[in-house]
N, C-alpha and C positions, 0 to 999 in steps of 0.2 A: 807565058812560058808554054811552049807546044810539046813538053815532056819527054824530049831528044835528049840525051846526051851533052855538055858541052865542054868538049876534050879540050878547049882551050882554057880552061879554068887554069890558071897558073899557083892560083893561092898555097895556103901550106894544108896540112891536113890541121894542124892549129884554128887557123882562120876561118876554115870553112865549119866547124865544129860549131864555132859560137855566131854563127851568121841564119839566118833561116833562110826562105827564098826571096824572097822581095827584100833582104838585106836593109830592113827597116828595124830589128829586134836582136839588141845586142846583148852579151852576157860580160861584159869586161870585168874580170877578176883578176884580182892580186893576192898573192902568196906568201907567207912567212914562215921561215922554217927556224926556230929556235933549237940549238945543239946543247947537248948534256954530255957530261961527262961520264955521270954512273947509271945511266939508261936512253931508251929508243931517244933519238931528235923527236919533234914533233911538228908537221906540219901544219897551217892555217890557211885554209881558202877564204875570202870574205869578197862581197863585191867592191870593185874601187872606189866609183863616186857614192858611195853612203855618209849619213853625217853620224858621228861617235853616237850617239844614240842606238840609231842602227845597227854599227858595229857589234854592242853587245848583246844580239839575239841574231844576228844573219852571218854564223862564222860557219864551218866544218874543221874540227882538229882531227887527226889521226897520226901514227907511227909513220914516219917516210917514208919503209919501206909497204906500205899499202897501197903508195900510188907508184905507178907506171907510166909511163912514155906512151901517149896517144899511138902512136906509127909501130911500138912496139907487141901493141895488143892486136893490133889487124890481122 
């Protein structure tokens, strides 16, 4: 990479987030958002291919409204 610009990147601002340079190191997450009726929903980041093992020590929960829209924050 000669450190130019490359205006032809079409990706989404999504995609290019979890991608590094050499597009060898991925981040693919998946999301759950469990809804309440007498308080905040809550959501769950976790990576995808993990095995249930995994799962129960590599989560992040929070209130929904703490996350934001990648493109929203720019």
């Amino acid at each position: 990479m000669d450190g130019s610009a490359d205006v032809s990147d079409d990706r989404t601002a999504r995609e290019r987030r979890f991608t590094t340079e050499d597009d060898s190191f991925r981040y693919p997450l998946e999301t759950v958002v469990v809804r309440y009726e007498d308080r905040s929903d809550r959501r769950t980041i976790l990576p995808k291919n993990c095995s249930d093992d995994e799962k129960l020590t590599t989560w992040l929960t929070a209130n929904v409204e703490a996350f934001v829209d990648l493109d929203d924050a720019r």
